[in-house]
C-alpha positions as CSV (number, residue, x, y, z in Angstrom):
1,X,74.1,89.5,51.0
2,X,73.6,85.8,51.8
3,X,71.7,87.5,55.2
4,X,69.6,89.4,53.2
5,X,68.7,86.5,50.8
6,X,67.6,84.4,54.2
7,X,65.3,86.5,55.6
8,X,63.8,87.4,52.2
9,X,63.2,83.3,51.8
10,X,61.5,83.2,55.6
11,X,59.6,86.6,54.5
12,X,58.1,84.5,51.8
13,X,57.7,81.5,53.7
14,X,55.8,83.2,56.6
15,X,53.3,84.9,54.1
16,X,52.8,82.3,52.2
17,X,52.0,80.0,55.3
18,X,49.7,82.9,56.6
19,X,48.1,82.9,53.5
20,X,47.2,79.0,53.9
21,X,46.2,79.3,56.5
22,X,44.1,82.8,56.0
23,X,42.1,79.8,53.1
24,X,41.3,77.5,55.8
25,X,39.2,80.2,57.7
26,X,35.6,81.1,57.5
27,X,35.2,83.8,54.6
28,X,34.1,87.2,55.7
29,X,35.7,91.1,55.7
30,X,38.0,90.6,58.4
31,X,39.4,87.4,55.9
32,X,39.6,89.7,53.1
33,X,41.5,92.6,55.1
34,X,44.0,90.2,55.9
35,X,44.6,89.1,52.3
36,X,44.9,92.3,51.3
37,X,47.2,93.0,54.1
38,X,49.7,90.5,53.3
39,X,49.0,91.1,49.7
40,X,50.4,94.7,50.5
41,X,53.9,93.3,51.9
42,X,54.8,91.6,48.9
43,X,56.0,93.5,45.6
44,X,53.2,94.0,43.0
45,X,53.5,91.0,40.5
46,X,51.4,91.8,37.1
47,X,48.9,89.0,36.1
48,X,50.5,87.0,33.5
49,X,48.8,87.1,30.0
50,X,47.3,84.0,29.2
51,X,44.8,85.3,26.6
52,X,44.7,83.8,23.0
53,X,45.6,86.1,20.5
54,X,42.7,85.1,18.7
55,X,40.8,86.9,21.4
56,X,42.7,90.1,21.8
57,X,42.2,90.4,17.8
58,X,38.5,90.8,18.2
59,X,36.9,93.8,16.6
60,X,34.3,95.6,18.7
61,X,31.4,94.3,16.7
62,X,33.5,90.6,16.8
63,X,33.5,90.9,20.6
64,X,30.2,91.9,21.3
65,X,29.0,88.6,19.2
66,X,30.0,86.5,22.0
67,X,27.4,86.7,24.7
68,X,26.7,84.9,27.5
69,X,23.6,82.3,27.5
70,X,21.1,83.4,30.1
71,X,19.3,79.8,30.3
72,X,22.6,79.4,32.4
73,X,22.6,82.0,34.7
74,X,24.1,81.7,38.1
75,X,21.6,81.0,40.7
76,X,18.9,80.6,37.4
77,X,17.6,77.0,38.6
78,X,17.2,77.6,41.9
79,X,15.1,80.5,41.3
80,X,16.8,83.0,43.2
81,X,16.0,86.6,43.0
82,X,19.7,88.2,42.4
83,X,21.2,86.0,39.1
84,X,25.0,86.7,37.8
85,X,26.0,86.2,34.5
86,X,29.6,86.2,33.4
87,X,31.7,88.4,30.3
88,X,34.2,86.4,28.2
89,X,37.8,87.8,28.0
90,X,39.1,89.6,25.2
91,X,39.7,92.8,23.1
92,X,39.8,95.3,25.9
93,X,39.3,93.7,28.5
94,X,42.8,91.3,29.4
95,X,42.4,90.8,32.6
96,X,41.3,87.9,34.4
97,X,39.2,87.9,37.5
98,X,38.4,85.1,40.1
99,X,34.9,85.0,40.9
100,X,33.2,82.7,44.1
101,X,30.4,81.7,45.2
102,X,30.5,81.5,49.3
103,X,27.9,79.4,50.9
104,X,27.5,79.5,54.7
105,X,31.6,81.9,55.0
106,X,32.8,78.6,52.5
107,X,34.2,80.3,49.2
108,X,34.0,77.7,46.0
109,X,35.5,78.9,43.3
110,X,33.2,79.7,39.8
111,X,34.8,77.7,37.0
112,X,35.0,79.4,33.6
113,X,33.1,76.9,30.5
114,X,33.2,78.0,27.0
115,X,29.7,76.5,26.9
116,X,28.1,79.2,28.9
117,X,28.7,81.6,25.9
118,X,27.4,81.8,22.1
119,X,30.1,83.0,20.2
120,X,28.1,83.8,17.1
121,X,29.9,84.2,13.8
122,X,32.9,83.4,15.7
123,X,33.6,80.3,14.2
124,X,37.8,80.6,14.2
125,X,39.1,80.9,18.0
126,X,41.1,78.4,18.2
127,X,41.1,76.4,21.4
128,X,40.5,78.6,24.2
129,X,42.0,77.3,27.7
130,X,39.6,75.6,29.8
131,X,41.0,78.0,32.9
132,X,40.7,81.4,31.1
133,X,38.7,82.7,33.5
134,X,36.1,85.7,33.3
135,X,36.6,89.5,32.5
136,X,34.0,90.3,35.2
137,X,30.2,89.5,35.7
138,X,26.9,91.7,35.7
139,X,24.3,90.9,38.2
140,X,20.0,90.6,37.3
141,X,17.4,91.2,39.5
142,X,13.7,91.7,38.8
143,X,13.8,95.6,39.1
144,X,11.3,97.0,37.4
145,X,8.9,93.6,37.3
146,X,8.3,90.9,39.1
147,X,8.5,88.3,36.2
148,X,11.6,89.5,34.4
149,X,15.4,89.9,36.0
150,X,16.5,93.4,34.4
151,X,20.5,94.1,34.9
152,X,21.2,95.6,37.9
153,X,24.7,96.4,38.3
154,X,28.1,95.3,36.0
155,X,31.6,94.9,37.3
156,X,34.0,94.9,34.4
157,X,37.0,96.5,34.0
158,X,39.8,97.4,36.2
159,X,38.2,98.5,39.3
160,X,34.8,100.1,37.4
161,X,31.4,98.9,38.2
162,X,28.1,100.8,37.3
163,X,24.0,100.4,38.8
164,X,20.8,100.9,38.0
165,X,17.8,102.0,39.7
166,X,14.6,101.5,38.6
167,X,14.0,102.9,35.0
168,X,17.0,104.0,34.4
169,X,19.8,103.2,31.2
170,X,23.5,102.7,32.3
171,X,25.5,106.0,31.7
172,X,28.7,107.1,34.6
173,X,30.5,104.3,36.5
174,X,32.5,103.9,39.4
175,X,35.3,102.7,40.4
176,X,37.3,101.3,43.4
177,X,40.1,103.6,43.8
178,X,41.6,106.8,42.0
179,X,45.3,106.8,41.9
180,X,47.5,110.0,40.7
181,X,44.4,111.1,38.8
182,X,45.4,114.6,36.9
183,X,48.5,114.6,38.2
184,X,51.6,114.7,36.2
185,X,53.4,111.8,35.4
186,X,50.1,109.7,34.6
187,X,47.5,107.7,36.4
188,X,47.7,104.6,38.1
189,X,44.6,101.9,37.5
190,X,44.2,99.3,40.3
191,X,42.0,96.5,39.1
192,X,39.4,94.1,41.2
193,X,41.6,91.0,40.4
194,X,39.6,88.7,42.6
195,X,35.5,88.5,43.9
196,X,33.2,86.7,45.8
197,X,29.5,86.6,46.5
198,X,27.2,85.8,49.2
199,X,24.7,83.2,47.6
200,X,21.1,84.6,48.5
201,X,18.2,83.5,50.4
202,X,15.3,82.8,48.0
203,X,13.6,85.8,49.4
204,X,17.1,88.2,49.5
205,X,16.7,92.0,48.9
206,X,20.6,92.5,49.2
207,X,23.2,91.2,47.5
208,X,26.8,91.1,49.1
209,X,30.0,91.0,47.3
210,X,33.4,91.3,48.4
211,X,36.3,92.3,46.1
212,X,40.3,92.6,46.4
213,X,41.7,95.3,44.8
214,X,46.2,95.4,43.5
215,X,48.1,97.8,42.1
216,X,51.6,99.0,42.2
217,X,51.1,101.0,44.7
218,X,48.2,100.2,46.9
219,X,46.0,96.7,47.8
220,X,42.0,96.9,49.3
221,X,39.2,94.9,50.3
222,X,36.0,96.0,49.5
223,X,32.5,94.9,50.5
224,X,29.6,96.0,48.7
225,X,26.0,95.9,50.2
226,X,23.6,96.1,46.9
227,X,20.4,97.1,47.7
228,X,17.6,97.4,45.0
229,X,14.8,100.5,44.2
230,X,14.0,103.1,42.6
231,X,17.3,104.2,44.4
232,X,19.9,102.1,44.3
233,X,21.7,101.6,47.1
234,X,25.0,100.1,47.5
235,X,26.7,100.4,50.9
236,X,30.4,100.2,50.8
237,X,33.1,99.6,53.4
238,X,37.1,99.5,52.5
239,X,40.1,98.9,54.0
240,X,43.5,99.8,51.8
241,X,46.8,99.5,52.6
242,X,49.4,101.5,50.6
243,X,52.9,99.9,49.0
244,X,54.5,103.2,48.4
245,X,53.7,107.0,49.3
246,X,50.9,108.3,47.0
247,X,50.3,111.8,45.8
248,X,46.9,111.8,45.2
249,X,44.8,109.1,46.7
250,X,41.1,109.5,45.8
251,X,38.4,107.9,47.4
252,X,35.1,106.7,46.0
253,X,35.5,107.9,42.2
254,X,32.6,108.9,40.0
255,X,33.4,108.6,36.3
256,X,31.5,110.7,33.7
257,X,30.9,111.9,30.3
258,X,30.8,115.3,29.4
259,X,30.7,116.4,25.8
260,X,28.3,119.8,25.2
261,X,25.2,121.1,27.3
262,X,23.4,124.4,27.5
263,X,26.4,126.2,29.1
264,X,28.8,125.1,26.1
265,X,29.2,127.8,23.4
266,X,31.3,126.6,20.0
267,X,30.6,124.7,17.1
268,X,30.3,120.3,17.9
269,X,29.2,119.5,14.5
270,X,26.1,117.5,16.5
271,X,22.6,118.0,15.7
272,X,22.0,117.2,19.6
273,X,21.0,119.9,21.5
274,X,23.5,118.0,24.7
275,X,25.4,114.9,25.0
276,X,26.1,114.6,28.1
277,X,26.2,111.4,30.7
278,X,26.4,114.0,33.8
279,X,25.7,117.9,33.6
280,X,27.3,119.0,37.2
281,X,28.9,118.4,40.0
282,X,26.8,118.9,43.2
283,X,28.1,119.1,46.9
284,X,26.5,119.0,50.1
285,X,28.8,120.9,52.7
286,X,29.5,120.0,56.1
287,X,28.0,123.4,57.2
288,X,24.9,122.7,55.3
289,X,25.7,124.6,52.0
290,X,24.6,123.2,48.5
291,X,27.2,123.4,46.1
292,X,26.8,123.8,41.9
293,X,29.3,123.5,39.5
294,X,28.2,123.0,35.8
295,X,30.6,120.1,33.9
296,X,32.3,121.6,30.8
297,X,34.0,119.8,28.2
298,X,37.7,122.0,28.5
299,X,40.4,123.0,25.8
300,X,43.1,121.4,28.4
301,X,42.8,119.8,31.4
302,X,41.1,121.4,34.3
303,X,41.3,120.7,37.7
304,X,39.1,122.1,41.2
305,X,39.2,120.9,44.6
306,X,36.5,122.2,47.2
307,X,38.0,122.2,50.3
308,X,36.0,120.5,53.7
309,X,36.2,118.5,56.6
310,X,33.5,116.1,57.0
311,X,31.8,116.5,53.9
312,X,27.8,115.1,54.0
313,X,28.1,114.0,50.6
314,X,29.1,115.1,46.7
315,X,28.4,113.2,43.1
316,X,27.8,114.0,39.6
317,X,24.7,114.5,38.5
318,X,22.3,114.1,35.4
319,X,19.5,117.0,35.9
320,X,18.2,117.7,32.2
321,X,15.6,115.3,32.7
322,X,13.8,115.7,29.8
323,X,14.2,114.2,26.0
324,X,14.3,117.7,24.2
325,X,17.5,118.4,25.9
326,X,19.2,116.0,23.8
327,X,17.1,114.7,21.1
328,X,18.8,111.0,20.8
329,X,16.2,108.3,20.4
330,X,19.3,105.6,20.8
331,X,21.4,106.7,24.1
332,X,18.1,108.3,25.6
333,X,20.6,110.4,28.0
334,X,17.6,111.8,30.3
335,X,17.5,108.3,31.5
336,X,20.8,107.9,32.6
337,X,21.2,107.5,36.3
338,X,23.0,110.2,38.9
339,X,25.4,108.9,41.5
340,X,25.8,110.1,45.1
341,X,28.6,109.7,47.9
342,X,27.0,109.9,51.4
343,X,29.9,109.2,53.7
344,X,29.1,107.2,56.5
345,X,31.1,108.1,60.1
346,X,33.9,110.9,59.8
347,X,36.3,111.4,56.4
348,X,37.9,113.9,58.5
349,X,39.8,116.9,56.6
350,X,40.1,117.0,52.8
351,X,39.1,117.8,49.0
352,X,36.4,117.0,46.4
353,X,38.3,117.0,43.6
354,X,37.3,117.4,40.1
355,X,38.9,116.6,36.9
356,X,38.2,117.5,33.7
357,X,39.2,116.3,30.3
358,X,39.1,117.4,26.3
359,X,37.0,115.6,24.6
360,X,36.2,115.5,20.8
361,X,33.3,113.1,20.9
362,X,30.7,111.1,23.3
363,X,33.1,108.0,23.3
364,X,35.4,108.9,26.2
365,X,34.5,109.1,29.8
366,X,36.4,112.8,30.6
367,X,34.9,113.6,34.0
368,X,36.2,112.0,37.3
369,X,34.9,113.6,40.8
370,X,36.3,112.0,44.1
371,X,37.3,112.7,47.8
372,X,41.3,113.6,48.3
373,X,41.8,113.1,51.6
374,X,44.4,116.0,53.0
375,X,47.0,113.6,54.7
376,X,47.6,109.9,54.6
377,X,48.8,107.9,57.4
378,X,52.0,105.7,57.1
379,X,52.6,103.4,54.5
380,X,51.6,99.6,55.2
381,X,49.1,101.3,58.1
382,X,45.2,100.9,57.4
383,X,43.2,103.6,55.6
384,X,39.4,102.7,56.5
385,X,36.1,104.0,55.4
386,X,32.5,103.4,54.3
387,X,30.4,105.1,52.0
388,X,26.6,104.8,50.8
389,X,26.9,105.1,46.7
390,X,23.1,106.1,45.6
391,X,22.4,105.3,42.0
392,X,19.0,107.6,41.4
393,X,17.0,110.0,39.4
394,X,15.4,113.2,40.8
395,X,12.3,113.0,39.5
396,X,12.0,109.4,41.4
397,X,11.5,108.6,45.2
398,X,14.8,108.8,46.9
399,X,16.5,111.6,44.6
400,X,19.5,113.5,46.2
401,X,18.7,117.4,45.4
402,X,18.8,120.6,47.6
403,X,15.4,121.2,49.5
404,X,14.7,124.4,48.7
405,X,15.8,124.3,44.7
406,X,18.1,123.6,42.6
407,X,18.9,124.6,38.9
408,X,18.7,122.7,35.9
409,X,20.3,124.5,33.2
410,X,23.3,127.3,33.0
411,X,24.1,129.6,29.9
412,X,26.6,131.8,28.8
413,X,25.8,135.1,26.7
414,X,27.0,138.3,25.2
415,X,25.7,141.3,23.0
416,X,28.1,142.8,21.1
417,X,26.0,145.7,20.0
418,X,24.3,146.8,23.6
419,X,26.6,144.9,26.2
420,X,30.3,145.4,24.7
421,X,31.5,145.4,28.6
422,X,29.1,142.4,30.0
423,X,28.7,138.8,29.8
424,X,25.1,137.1,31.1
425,X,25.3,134.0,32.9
426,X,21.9,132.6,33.4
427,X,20.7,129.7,35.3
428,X,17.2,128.5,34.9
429,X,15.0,126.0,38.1
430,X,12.2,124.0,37.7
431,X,9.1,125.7,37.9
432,X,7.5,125.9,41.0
433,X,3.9,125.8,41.6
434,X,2.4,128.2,43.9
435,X,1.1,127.6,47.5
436,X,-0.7,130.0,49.7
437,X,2.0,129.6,52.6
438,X,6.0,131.4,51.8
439,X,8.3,129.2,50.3
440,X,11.6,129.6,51.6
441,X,13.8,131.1,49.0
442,X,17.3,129.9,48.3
443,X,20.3,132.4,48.1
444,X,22.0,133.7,45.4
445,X,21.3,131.5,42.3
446,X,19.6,129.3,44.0
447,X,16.4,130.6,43.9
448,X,13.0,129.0,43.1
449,X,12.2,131.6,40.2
450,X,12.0,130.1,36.7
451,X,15.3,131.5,36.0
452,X,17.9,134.2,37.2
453,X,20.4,136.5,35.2
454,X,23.8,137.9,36.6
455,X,25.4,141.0,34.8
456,X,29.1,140.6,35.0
457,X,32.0,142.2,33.2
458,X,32.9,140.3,30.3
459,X,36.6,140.3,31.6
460,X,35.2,137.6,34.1
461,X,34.2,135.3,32.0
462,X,37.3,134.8,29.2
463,X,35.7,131.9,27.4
464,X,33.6,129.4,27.7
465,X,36.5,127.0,27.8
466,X,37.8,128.5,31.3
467,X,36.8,126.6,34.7
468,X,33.5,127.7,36.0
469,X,32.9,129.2,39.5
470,X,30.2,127.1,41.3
471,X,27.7,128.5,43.5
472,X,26.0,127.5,46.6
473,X,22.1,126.5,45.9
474,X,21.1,127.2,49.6
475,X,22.6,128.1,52.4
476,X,24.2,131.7,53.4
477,X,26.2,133.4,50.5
478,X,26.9,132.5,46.7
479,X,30.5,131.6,46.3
């Protein structure tokens, strides 16, 4: 026993004297995959609270009356073009992040000040402690003109962060890491517990940000590339390291809302036509096949995984572009963005994996899509990759869609006076405007005609609750 206690005490002293020594170094990737590899040796310790009470107390309407003064924007008086502006701790959101500035690989370390905020009506807090620390940060960048810095992109919340491009209104997120996600027994949430950003050059047209992911089970280091336009792009590269042996590790998550659409039949009590953040699930095949799967909001939970090995790409996507589709002059969902995953180099073997969760309302994010890769390697051994994460619209330059068409809207029908035995499924495409040359036609489904109707017993279809069959958009055969 008295063995076993020594070598724990040199353990700790060699990490701890790596991890010295890993702060005297040059920041880049490289220092950040070390951190989170000796991070990874050590047992997970949760953050200790250190949030007033007075803050955790805060209605939503309480803590949405403190907001952060923009006259003091990060980067604001030097007139950069990328500016970061910080969230106060509180209700929600408990847990602190460290957030630094690096200047020429030397990180400095963003001190929190209460006087960067207006806490409105606010007026009883108590004292707050002058090393709080931030929830997360949101970064501005003149997007859509040159004289004003819209938001850009927000990281807030466990491992979550969300982007804009250009005219578009926040709607899914992402997140770092998906851990156990539908699987019994619960999921696990890792959370970005430290950042830091590459100050820009007063001409910059990319922001970089590196982030250090923790959880019980697994540690990361992230870098994130952000690149501005009417597609947002933000390159990503990771390195994780696993603690224990994980059942289901999923790689770059897309987070969604899903509540009725044209395909969902039953009584919402909503005078929307839809309410939905994302309307399907679309995949780009390693063989060159699009793949379809109109979102549902199910009875119980619902799970798919579409088997591939070095996939081109996946993501949920917002098609109903139009606002008749949902009729909401506040959440204007046919400006909510779409997100793709365009892996870069080879994910190898695996899954896209989609869950789906009841929902009785808009308020609860009940899709997730991500990639499952089919085995693992050891634990404590790297697991690297790199993805391009595009945050777009189709009906803007740079939209991810199938080139020969793609549909826009599924519904579900029966007659129970002339088709007792059959149940139509209809899916409806933009219209397309004729040319004098052949446009190629896409099979099954997929075709450019204004819309298509498939017959099928009614047996097939049991309700409108059960997980729908997707279909490929082009390529050889409808699955």
């Amino acid at each position: 026993m008295k063995k076993r206690s020594l070598l724990l005490v040199i353990i700790g002293f060699l990490a701890l004297a790596a991890m010295a020594r890993a702060s005297d170094m040059p920041f880049d990737f490289d220092t950040l995959r070390y951190k989170a590899k000796l991070l990874a040796v050590r047992p997970y310790a949760p953050p200790p609270q250190r949030i007033p009470e007075s803050l955790l107390k805060l209605t939503y309407d309480q803590y949405r009356d403190i907001r952060f003064n923009p006259e003091k924007a990060w980067w604001r008086r030097e007139g950069l073009p990328f500016q970061l502006q910080f969230f106060h701790l509180g209700r929600d959101f408990k847990q602190p992040v460290q957030i630094s500035e690096v200047v020429g690989k030397k990180p400095q370390l963003i001190p929190f000040e209460s006087e960067l905020f207006d806490y409105g009506k606010n007026t009883d807090l108590g004292s707050i402690p002058e090393d709080l620390g931030y929830a997360g940060f949101r970064i501005h960048y003149p997007l859509n003109n040159p004289s004003y810095l819209d938001e850009l992109a927000v990281f807030l919340g466990a491992s979550y962060f969300r982007a804009l491009g250009q005219n578009m209104l926040y709607g899914l997120s992402s997140r770092g890491l998906a851990v156990n996600c539908g699987e019994p027994g619960g999921e696990e949430f890792p959370v970005f517990k430290e950042f830091w950003v590459d100050k820009p050059a007063t001409d910059a047209k990319q922001l970089i940000i590196y982030a250090l992911l923790d959880s019980p089970s697994v540690t990361g280091a992230y870098r994130f590339t952000i690149t501005p336009g009417s597609d947002t792009v933000m390159q990503v590269r990771v390195t994780l390291y696993c603690r224990t042996e994980i059942k289901s590790l999923g790689l770059a998550p897309l987070t969604s809302m899903f509540w009725h659409g044209k395909n969902s039949n039953g009584n919402f009590d909503d005078y929307r036509p839809e309410v939905h953040d994302s309307d399907g699930l679309q995949i780009e095949r390693s063989n060159g096949e699009w793949l379809w799967r109109p979102l549902v909001n199910p009875a119980q939970i619902c799970s798919m995984a579409f088997t591939d090995e070095n996939p081109r790409g996946f993501g949920l996507v917002q098609r109903d572009r139009n606002f008749n589709d949902y009729q909401d002059l506040e959440s204007s969902y046919q400006l909510r963005p779409s997100a793709w995953i365009e892996p870069v180099g080879q994910w190898g073997r695996g899954s896209v994996r989609l869950v789906e969760l009841p929902t009785p309302d808009e308020s609860n994010d009940n899709i997730v899509a991500f990639w499952e890769p089919e085995k693992l390697p050891p634990v404590g051994e790297p697991i690297d990759y790199e993805y391009k994460l595009h945050w777009f619209m189709e009906t803007q330059p740079g939209g991810v869609r199938p080139p020969a068409g793609y549909t826009v809207a599924t519904r579900l029908g029966h007659n129970k006076t002339y088709e007792t035995d059959l149940q139509r499924f209809v899916t409806s495409t933009p219209a397309v405007r004729r040319t004098s040359k052949p446009r190629p036609a896409c099979a099954g489904f997929g075709s450019v005609a204004p819309a298509t109707t498939c017959l099928m017993p009614a047996a097939m279809m049991a309700s409108v609750h059960a997980p729908v069959r997707p279909w490929v958009e082009q390529g050889s055969r409808v699955t």
